[in-house]
Residue frames relative to the residue before (quaternion, step in Angstrom):
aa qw qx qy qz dx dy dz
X 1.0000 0.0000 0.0000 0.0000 0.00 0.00 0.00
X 0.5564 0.4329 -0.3192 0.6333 3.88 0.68 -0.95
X 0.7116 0.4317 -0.4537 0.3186 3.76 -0.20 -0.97
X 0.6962 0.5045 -0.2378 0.4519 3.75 0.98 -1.42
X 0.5891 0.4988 -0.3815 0.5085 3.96 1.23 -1.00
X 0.5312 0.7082 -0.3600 0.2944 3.97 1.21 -1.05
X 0.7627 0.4308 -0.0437 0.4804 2.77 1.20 -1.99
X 0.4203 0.4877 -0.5027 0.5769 4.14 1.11 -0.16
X 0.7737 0.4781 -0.3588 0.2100 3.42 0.13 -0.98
X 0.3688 0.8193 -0.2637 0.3509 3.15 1.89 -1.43
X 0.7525 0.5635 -0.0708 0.3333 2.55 0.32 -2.85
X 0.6644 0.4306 -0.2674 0.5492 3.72 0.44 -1.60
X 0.7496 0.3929 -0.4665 0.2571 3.64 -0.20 -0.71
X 0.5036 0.6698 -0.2742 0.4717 3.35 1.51 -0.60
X 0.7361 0.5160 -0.2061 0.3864 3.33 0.73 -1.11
X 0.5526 0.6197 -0.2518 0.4972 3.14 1.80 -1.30
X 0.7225 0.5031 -0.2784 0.3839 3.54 0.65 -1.30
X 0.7306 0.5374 -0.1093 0.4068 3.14 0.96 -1.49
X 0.5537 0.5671 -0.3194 0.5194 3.55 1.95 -0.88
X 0.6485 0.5968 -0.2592 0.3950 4.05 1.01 -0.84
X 0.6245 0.6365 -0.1334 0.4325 3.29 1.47 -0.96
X 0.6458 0.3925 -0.0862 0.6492 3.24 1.10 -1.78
X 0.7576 0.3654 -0.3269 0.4309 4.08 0.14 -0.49
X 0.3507 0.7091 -0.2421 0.5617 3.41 1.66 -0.43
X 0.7718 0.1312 -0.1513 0.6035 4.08 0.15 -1.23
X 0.5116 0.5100 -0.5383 0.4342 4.27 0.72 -0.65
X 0.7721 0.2699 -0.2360 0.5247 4.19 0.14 -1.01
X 0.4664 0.4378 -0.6912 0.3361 3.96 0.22 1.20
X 0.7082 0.4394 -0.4860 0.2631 2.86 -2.06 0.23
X 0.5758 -0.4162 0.5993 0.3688 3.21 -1.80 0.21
X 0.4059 -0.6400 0.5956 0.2662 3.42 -1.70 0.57
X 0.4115 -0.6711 0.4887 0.3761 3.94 -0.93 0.19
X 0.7426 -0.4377 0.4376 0.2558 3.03 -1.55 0.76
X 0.5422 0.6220 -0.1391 0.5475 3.63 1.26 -1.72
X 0.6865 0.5176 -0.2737 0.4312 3.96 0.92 -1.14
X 0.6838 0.5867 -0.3636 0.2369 3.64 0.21 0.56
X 0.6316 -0.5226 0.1656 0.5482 3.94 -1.25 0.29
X 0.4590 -0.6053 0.6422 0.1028 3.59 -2.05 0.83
X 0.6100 -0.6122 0.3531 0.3584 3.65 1.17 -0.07
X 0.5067 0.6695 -0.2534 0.4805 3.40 1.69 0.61
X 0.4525 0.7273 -0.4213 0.2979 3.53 1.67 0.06
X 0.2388 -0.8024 0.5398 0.0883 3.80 -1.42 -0.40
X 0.2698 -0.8008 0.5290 0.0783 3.49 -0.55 1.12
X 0.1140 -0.6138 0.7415 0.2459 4.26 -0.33 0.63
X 0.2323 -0.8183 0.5255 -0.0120 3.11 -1.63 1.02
X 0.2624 -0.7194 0.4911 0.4153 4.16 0.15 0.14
X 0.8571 -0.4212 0.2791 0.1004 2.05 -2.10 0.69
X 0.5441 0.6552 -0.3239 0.4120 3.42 1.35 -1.03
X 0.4582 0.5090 -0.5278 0.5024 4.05 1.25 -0.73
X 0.8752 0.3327 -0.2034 0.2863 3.45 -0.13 -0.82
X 0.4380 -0.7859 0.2986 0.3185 3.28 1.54 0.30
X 0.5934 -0.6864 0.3895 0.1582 3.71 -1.25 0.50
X 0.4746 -0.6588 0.4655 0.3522 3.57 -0.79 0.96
X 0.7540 -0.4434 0.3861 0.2929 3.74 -1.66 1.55
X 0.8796 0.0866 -0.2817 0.3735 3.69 -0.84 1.47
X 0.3628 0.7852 -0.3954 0.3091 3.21 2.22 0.30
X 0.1535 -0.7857 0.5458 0.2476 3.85 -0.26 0.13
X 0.4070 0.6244 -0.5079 0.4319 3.73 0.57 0.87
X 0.3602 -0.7670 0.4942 0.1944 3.37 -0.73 0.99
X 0.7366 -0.4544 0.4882 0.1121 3.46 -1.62 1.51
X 0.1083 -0.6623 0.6789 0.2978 3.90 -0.39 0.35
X 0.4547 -0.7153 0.5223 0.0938 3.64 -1.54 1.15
X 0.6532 -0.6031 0.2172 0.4030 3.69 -1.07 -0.14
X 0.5010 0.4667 -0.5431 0.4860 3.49 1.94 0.18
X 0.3099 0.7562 -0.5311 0.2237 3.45 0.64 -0.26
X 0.7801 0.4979 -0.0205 0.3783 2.63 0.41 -2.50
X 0.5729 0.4834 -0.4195 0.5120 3.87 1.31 -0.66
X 0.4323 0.7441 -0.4151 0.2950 3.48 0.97 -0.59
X 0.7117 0.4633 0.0746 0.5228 2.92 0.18 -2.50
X 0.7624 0.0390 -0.4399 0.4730 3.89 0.13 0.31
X 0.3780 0.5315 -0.6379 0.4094 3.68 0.58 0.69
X 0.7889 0.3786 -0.1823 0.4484 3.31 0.04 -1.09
X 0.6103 0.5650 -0.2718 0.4842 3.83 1.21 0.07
X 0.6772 0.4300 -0.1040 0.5879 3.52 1.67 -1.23
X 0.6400 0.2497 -0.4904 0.5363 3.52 1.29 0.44
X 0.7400 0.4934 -0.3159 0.3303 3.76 0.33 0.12
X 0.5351 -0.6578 0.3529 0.3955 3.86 -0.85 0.12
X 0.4178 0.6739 -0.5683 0.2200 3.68 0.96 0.47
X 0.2225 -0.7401 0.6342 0.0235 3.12 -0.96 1.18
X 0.7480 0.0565 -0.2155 0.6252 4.32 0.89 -0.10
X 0.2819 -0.6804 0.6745 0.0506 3.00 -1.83 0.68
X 0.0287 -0.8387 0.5436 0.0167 3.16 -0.88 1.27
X 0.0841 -0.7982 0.5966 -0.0034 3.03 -0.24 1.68
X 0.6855 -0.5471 0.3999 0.2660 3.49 -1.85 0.88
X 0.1295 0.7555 -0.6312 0.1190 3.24 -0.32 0.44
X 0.6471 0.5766 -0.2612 0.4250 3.55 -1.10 1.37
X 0.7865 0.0075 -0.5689 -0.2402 1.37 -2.57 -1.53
X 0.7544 -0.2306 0.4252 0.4437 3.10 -2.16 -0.15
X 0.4228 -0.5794 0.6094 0.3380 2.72 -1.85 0.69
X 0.7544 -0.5043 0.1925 0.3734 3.36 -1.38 -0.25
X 0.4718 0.6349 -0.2917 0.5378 3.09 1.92 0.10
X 0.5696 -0.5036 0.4565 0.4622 3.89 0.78 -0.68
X 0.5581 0.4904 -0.4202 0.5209 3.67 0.71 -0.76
X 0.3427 -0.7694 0.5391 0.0080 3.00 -2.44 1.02
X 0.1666 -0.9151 0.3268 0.1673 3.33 -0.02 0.32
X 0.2270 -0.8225 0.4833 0.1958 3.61 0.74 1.50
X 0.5332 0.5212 -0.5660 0.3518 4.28 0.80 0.05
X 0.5914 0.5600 -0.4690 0.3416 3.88 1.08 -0.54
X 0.8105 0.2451 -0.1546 0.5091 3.91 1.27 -0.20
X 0.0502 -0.7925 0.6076 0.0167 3.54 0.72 1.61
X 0.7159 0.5350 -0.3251 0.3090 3.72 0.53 -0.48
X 0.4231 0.7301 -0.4860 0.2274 3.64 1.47 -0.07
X 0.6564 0.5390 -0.3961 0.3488 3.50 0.23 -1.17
X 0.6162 0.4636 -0.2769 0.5733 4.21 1.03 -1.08
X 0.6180 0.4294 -0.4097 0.5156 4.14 0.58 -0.11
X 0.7462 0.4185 -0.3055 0.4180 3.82 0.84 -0.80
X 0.4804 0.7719 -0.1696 0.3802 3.19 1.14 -0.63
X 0.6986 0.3995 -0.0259 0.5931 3.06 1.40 -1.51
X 0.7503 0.4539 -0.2931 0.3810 3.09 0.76 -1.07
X 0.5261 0.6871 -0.1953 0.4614 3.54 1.67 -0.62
X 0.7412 0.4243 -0.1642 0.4936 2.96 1.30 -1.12
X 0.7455 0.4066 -0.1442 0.5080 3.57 0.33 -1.46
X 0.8680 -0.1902 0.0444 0.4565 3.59 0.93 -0.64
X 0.4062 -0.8274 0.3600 -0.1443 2.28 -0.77 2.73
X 0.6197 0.2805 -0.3083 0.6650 3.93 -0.23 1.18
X 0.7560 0.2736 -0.4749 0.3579 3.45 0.46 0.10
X 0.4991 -0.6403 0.5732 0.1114 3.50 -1.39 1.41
X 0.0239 -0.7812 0.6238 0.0068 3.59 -1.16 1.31
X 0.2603 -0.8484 0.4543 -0.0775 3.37 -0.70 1.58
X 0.3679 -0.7418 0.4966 0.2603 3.66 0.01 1.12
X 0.1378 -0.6757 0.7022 0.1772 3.59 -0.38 0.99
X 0.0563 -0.7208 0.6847 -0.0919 3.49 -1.60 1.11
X 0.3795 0.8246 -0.3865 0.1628 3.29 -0.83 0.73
X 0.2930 -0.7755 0.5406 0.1434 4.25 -0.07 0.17
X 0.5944 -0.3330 0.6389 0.3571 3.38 -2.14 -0.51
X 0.0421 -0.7518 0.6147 0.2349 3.92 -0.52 0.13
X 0.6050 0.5567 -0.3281 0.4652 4.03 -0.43 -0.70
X 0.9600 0.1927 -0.0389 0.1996 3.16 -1.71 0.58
X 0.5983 -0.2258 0.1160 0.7600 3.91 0.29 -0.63
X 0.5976 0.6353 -0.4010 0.2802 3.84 0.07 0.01
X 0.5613 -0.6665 0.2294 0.4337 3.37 -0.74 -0.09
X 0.5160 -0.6008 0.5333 0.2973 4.11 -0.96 1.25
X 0.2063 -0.5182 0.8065 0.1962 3.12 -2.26 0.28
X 0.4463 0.5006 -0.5784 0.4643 3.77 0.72 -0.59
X 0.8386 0.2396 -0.2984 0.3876 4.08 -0.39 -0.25
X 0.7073 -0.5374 0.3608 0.2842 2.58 -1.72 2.00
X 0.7268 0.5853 -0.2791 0.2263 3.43 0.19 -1.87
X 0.7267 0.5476 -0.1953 0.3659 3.30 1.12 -1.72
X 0.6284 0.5052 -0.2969 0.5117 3.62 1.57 -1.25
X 0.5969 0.5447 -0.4118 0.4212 3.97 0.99 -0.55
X 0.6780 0.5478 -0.2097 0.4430 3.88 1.09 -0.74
X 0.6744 0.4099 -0.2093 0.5774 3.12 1.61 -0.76
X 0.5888 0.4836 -0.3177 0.5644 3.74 1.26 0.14
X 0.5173 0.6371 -0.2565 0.5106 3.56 1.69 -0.53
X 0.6074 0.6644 -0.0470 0.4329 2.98 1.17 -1.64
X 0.6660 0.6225 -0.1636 0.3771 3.64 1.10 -1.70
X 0.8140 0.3963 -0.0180 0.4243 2.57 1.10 -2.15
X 0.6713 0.3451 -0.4537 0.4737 3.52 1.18 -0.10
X 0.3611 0.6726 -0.5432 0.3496 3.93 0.97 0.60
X 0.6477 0.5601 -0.1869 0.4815 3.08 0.90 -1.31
X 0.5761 0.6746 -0.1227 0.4449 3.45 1.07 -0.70
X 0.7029 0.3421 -0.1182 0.6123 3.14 1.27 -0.55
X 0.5767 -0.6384 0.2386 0.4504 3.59 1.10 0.14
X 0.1675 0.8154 -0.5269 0.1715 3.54 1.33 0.50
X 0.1481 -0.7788 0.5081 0.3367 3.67 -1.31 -0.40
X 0.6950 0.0852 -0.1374 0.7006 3.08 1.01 0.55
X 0.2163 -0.5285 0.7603 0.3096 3.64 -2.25 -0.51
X 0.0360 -0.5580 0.8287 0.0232 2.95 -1.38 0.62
X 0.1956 -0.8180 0.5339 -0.0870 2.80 -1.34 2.09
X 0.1268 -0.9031 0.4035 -0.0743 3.63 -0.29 1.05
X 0.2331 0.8528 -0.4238 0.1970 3.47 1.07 1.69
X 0.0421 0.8189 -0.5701 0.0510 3.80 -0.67 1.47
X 0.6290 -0.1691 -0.7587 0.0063 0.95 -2.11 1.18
X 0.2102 -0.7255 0.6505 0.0787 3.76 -1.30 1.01
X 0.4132 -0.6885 0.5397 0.2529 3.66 -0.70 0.54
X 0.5543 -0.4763 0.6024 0.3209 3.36 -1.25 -0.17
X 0.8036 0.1125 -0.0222 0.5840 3.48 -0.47 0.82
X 0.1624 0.7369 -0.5348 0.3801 3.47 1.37 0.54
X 0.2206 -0.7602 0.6015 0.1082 4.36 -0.59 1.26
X 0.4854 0.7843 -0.2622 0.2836 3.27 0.97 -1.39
X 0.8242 0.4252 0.0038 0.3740 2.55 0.53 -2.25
X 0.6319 0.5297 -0.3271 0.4617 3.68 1.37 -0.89
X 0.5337 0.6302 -0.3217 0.4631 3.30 1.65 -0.86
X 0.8194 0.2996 -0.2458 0.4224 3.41 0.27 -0.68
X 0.5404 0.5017 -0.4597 0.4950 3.75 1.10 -0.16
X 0.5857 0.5037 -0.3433 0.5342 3.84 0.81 -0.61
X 0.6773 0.3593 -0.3700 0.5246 3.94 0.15 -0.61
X 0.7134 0.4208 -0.3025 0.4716 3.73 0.52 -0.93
X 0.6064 0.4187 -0.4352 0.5173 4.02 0.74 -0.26
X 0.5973 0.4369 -0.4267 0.5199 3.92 0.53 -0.12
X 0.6599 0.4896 -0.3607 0.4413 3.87 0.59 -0.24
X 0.6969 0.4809 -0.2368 0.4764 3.42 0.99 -1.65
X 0.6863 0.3392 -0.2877 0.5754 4.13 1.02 -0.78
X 0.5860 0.3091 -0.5693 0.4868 3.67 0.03 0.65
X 0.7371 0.4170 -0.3469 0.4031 3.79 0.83 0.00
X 0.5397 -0.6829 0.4173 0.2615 3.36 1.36 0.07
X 0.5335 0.6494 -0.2139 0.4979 3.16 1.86 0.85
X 0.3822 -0.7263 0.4854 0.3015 3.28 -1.01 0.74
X 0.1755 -0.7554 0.5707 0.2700 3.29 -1.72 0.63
X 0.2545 -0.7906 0.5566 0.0197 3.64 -0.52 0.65
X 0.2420 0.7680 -0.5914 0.0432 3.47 -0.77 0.69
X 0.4654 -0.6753 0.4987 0.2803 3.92 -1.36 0.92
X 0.0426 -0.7381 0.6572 0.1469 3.64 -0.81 0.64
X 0.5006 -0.5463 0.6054 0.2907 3.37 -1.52 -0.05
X 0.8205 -0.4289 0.2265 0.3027 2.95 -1.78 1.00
X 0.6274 -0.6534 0.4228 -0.0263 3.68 -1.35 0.46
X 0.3337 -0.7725 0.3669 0.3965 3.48 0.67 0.79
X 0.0003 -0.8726 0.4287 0.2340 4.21 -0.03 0.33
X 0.8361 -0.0361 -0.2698 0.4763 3.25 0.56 1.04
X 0.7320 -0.3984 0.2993 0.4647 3.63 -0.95 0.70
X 0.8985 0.0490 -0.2302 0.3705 2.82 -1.67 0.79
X 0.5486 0.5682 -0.5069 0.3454 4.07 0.61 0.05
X 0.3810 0.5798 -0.6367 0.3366 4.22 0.57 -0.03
X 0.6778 0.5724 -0.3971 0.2351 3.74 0.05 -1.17
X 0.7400 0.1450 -0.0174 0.6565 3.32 0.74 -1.83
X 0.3580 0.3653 -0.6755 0.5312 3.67 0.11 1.54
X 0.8624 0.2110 -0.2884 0.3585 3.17 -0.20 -0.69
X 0.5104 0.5586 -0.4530 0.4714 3.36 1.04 0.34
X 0.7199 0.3164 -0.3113 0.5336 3.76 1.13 -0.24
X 0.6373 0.4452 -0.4106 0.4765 3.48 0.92 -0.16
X 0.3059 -0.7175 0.4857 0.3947 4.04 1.16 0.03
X 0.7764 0.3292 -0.2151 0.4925 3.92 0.38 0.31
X 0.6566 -0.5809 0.3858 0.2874 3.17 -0.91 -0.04
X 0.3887 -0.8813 0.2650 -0.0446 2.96 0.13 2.04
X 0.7947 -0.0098 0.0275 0.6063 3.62 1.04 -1.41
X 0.3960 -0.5320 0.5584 0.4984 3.66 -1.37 0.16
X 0.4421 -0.4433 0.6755 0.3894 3.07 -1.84 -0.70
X 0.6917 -0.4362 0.4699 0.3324 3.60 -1.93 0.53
X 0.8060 0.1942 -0.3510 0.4352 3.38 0.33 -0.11
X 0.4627 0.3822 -0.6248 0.4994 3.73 0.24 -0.04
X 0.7201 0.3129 -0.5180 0.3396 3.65 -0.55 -0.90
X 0.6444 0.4703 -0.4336 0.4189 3.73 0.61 -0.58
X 0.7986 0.2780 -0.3438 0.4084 3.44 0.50 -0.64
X 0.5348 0.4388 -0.5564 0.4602 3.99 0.99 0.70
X 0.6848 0.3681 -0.4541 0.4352 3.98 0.23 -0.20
X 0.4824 0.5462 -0.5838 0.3581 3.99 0.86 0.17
X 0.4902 0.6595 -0.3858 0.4194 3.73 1.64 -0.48
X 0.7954 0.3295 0.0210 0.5082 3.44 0.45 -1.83
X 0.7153 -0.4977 0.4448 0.2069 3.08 -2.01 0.76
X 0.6983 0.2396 0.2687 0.6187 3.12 0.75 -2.09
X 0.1249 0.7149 -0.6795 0.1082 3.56 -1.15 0.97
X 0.0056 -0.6704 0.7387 -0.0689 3.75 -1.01 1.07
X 0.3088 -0.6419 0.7000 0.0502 2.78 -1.50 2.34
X 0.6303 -0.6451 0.4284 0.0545 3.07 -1.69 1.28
X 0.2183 0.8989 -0.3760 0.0546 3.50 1.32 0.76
X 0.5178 0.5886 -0.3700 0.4986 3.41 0.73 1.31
X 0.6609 0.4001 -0.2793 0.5702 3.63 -0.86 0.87
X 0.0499 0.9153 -0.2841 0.2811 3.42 1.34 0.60
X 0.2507 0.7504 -0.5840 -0.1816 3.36 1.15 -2.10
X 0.4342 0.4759 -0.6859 0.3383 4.05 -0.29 1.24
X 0.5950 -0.7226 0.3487 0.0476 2.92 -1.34 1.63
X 0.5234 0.2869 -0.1509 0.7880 3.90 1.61 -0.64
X 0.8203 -0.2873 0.4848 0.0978 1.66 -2.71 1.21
X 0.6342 0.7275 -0.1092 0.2378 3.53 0.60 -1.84
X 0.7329 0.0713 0.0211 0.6763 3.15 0.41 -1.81
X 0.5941 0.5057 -0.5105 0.3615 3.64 0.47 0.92
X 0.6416 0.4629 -0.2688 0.5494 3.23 1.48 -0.31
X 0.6584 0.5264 -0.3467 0.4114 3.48 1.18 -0.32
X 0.3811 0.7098 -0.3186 0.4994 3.41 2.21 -0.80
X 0.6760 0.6017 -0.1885 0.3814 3.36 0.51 -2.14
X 0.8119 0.4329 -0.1369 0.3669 3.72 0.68 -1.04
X 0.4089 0.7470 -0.1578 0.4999 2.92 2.11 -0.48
X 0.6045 0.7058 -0.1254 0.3474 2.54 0.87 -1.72
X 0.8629 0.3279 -0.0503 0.3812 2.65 -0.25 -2.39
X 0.6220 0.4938 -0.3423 0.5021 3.86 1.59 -0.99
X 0.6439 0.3896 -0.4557 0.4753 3.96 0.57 -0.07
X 0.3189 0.6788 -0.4372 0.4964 4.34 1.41 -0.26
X 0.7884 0.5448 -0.1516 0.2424 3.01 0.00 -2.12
X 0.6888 0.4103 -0.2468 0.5444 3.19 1.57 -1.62
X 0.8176 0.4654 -0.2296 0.2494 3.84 0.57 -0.94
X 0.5336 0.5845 -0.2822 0.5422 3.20 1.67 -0.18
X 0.3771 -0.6848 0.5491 0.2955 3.48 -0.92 0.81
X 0.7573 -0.4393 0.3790 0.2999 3.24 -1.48 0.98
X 0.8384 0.1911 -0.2177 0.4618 3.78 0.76 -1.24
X 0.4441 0.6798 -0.4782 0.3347 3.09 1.08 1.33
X 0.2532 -0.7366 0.4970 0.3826 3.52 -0.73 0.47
X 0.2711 -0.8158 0.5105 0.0192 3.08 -1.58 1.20
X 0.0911 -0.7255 0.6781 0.0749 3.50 -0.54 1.15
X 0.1434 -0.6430 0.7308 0.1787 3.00 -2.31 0.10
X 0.3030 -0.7738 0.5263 0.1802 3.73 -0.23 1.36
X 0.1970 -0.7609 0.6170 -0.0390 3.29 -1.21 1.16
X 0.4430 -0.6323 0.5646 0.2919 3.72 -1.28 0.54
X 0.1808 0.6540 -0.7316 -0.0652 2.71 -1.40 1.40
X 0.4125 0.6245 -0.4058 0.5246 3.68 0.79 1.16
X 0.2825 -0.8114 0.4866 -0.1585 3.40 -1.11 1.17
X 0.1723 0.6911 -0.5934 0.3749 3.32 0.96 1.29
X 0.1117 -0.8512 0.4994 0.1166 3.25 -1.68 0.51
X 0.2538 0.8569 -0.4136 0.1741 3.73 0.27 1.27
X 0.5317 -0.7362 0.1613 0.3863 3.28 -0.31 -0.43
X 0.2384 0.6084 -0.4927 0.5747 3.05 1.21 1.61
X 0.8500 0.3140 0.0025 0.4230 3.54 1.01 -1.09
X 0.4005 0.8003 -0.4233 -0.1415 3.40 0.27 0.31
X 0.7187 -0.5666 0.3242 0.2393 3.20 -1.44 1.65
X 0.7603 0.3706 -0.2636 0.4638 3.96 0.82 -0.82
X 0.7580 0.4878 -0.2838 0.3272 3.24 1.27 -0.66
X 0.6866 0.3878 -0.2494 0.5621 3.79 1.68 -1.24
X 0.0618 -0.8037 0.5890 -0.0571 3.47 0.33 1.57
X 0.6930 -0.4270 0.4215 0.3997 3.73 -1.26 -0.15
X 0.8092 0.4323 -0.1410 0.3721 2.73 0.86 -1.55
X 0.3115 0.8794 -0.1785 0.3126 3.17 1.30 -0.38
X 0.8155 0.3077 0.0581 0.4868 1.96 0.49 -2.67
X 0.6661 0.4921 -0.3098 0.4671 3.41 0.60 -1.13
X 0.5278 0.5028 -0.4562 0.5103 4.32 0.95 -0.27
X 0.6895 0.5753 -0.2547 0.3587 3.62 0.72 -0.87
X 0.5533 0.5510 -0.2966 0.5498 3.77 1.86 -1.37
X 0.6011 0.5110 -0.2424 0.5646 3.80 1.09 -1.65
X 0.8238 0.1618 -0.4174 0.3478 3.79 -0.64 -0.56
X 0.4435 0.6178 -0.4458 0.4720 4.02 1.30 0.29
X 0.7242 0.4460 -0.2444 0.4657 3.64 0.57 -0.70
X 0.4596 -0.6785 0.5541 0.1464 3.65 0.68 -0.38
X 0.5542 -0.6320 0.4503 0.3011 2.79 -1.75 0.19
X 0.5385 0.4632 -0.3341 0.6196 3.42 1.45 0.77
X 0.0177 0.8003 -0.5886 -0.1124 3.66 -0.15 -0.02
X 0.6009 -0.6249 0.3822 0.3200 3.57 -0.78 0.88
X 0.4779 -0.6799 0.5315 0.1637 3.55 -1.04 0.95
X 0.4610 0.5764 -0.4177 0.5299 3.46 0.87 0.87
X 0.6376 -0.6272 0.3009 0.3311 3.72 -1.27 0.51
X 0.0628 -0.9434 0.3067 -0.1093 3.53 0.12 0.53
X 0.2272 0.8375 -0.4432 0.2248 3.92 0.27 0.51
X 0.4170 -0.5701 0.6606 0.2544 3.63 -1.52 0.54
X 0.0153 -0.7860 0.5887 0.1880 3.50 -1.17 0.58
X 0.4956 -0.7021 0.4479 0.2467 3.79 -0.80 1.00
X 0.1104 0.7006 -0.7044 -0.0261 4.13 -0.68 0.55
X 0.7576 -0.4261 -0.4697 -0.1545 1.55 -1.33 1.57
X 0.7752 -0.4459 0.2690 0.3575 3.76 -1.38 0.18
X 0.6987 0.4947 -0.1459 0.4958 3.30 1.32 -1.38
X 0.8020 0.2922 -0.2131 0.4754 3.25 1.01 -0.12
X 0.5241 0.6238 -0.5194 0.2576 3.40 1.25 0.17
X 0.4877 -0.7414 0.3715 0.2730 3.37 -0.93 0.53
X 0.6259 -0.3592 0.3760 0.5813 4.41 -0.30 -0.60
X 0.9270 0.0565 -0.1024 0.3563 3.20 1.07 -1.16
X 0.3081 0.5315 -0.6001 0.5124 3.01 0.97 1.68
X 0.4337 0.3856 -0.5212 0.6257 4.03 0.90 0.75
X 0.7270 0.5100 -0.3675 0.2762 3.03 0.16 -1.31
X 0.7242 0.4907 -0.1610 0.4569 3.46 0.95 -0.84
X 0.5235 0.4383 -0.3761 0.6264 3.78 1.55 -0.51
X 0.6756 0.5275 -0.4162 0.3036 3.39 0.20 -0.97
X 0.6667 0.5836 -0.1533 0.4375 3.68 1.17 -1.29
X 0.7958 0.0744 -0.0191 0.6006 3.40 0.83 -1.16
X 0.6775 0.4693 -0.4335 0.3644 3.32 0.14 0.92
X 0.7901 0.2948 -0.0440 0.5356 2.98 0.73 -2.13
X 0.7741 -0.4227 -0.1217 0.4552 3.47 0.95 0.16
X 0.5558 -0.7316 0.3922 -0.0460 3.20 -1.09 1.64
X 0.1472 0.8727 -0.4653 0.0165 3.40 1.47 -0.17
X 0.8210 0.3660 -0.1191 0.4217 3.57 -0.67 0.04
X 0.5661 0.6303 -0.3598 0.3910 3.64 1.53 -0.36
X 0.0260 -0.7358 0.6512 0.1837 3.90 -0.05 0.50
């Protein structure tokens, strides 16, 4: 036992050393000019757009609200909005009383701003006392669930269940039953995955320092977005201390995405625009900019001809100058050679 805990330890310190080095040369260079947003990005939105189930005492977002939110939409490239809607109970079933305000959020959004797609983000805890994909019953409620979103005048779900394993069956099972629901509606399915193993051999001792299961492999993620339309990796929550080897992470990232996602998939990369500080998160280091230097110095001075966008989490917490910073280095960069 001591010999095998010796050797995890061995392993990780290696990995540590060797992880600083390699994230260290991924975040050099200048980003290109050529590196920026095409009009394919995405905002996750609270819940309040969609308003609050009868005796809640949280406050409704209102109609200046809403003048707000397409100013600040009509100067940027977000083309879907995932607003909360929900989540499943722990059984799979939905309850459309937890969002009396949904039908007044589409409405608007339909109206005031046309081409952009609004996607009922849906989603739970899976594992443990929470609610299973391994069961038939639960994945048949959550496909129940899909189809009366859509029902209500959604354009899509975007589904957002954590923690998913690697090699998670359950989970392919229900993105397959729920893409046969969303394409007879002419809808988009979207789902968030979690971060990507970025180079051989680190799953083991990641997840031996993260105490859980830390990264997917390249192929599950390749073989969940053959399910879905639209997939946005979760590059945030990281716990690397600098700017540096978070932006070099960030690019990693988005260049292993690039390889595992099919081509006629859309492909987000989720950025921080939120500002907790623990030690999963740190607050100085998973900057916007950072991130969004890290999506840009992955893409090159060519960027792949394929659909392709940064998505922002989260609304309530983005700040003036986390726009201020997407708006500069992403959506447009003028002046960046």
């Amino acid at each position: 036992m001591l010999t095998s805990v010796a050797v995890m330890v061995g392993v990780v310190a290696v990995v540590i050393g060797g992880a600083g080095v390699a994230l260290y040369a991924e975040g050099a260079g200048t980003p290109s000019s050529a590196a920026r947003s095409t009009g394919h990005d995405a905002l996750w939105l609270g819940h309040a757009w969609v308003g609050w189930p009868e005796g809640s005492d949280r406050a409704a977002k209102t109609d200046a609200d809403f003048d707000g939110l397409v100013v600040l939409v009509r100067s940027s490239g977000v083309k879907d909005l995932f607003v909360h809607d929900g989540p499943f109970g722990m059984d799979g079933s939905l309850d459309q009383a937890k969002s009396p305000h949904a039908a007044w959020f589409l409405d608007r959004v339909h109206r005031e701003l046309p081409g952009v797609r609004v996607q009922a983000w849906l989603g739970q805890v899976v594992g443990g006392t929470s609610l299973h994909l391994e069961d038939a019953a639960t994945r048949a409620r959550v496909v129940t669930g899909v189809g009366a979103a859509l029902d209500r005048g959604f354009d899509g779900v975007h589904f957002d269940f954590e923690p998913v394993s690697d090699g998670d069956s359950g989970f392919v099972d229900v993105l397959a039953a729920s893409r046969a629901v969303t394409s007879s509606h002419h809808a988009v399915l979207s789902v968030s995955v979690p971060q990507v193993e970025p180079f051989s051999g680190w799953r083991v001792p990641g997840d031996y320092l993260a105490g859980h299961p830390k990264w997917w492999s390249q192929g599950y993620l390749r073989s969940v977005a053959g399910h879905c339309d639209q997939v946005a990796v979760m590059a945030y929550d990281t716990s690397l201390p600098t700017e540096w080897a978070y932006r070099g992470y960030v690019a990693r990232q988005t260049e292993v995405a690039l390889r595992s996602v099919p081509t006629g998939v859309d492909l987000l990369i989720g950025v921080p625009a939120f500002h907790t500080h623990d030690p999963g998160h740190w607050d100085s280091a998973e900057t916007m900019a950072a991130a969004l230097t890290g999506v840009r110095l992955a893409l090159g001075a060519h960027p792949p001809a394929r659909p392709f966008g940064v998505a922002l989490y989260v609304d309530f917490a983005a700040t003036p100058d986390d726009w201020a910073a997407y708006r500069a280095d992403w959506f447009s960069p003028a002046g960046v050679s």
